[in-house]
N, C-alpha and C positions, 0 to 999 in steps of 0.2 A: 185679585189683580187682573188685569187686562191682560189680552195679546201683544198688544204694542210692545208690553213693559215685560212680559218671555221674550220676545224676539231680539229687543236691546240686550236684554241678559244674555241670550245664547250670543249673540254677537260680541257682546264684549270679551266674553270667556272665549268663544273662537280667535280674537285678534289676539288675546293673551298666550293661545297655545301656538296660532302662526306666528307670532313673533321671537319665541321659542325654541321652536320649529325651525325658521328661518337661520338661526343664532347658530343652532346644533349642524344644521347644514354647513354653515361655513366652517366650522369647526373640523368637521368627521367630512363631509359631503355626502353623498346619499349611499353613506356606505351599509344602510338597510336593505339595500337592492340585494345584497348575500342573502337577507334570510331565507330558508324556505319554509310554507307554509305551517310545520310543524314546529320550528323554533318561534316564528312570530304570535302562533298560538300560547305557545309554552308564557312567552315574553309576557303578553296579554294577563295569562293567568298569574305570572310571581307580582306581577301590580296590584291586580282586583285583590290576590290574597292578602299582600301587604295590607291593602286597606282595610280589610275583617279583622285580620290582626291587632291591628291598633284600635279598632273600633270595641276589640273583648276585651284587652289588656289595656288600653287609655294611659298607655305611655308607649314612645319612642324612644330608643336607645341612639337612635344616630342622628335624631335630633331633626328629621325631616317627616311633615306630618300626615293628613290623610289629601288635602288637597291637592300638592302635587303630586302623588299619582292618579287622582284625576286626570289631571292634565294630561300626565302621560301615558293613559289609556286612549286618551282622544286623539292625540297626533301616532300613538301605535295603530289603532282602526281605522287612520287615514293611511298612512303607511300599508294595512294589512287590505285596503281597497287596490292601493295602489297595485301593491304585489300581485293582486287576482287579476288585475286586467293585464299586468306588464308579464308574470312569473318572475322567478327569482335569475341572478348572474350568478358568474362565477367572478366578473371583474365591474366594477361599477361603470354605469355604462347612461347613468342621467346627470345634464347638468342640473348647477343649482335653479337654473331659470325652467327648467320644463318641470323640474319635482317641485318650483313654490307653482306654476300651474295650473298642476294635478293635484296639489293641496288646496288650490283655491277652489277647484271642479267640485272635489268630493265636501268640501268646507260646505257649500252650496247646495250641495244636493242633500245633506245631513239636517240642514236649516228648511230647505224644502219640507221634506221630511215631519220633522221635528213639529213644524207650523199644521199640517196637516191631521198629524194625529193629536196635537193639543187642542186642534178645534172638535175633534169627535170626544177626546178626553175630559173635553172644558177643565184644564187647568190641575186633573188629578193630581199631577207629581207633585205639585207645591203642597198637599195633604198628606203626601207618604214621606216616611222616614228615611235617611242618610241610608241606613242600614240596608232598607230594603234595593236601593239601587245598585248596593255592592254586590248584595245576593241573586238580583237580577240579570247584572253583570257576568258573575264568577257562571252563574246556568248559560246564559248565550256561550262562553268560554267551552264549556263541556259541552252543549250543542255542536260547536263546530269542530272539535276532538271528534266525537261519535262520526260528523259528516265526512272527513279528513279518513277516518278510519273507513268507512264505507266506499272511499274514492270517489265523493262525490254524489252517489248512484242512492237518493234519496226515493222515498215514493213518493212522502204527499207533504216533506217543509220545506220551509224557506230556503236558499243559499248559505251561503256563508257570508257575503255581502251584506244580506240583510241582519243578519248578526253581527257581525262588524258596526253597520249603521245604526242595530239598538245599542250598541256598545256606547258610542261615542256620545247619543241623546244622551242616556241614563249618567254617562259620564260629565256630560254638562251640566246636567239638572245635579248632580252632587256636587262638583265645584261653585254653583251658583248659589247651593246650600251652604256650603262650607265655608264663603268668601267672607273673611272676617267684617 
């Protein structure tokens, strides 16, 4: 498959999780802005887990499958960007128009991203397994635990941003797997 035809796909999956996103916002409003960086980690990881989960035992009980939490790894890493450039409140403190945004910002820079290293990758992901993104996944997660526990004060990885942003790739690339 071409470039073109990842990029549509990551696109489409993004419009699917902004719209979502958008949905949940008017709902709740961006009452995410409470998390702190240690619960939105946590949050992050009962996702990734759920999806192993179901990926060993190949049955759901609540009757919701592995794709959307997909999704809702992506709009959590968009979330979990957000959090690192804003930090967290104690009273909600973004309208809906500046959090879709900063959704679009980070949507954007994840697809930058994403384009980049599938062009050094040529297309890798589309050869590897469901599984393997979960597990890719659930490690960025305890990467940024370990960083979080360190206050930050790494020597020589990445941010937490940048885990956040493989988050969300690997979380497209398994929704775009998954898409019936």
């Amino acid at each position: 498959m071409s470039t073109e035809i990842t990029e549509q796909q990551f696109k489409d999956v993004m419009a699917e999780c902004r719209t979502l996103f958008e949905k949940k916002l008017h709902d709740y409003g961006a009452s995410w802005r409470i998390l702190r960086p240690s619960s939105l980690t946590d949050q992050l990881f009962i996702k990734a887990k759920r999806i192993r989960s179901l990926e060993i035992k190949k049955e759901s009980l609540v009757g919701e499958g592995i794709r959307p939490e997909f999704i809702a790894l992506i709009n959590y890493g968009i979330v979990g960007l957000i959090q690192l450039e804003r930090g967290y409140v104690d009273k909600v403190d973004m309208s809906a128009k500046e959090a879709m945004a900063l959704y679009d910002q980070h949507a954007r820079e994840a697809l930058e991203l994403m384009l980049k290293k599938n062009h050094d990758y040529d297309e890798a992901w589309r050869s590897m397994r469901v599984s393997s993104y979960t597990d890719f996944i659930l490690t960025k997660i305890q990467r940024v635990k370990e960083i979080e526990d360190l206050a930050g004060e790494t020597l020589v990885s990445e941010g937490i941003d940048s885990n956040y942003m493989d988050i969300i790739n690997y979380s497209v690339f398994g929704a775009i797997k998954t898409h019936p």
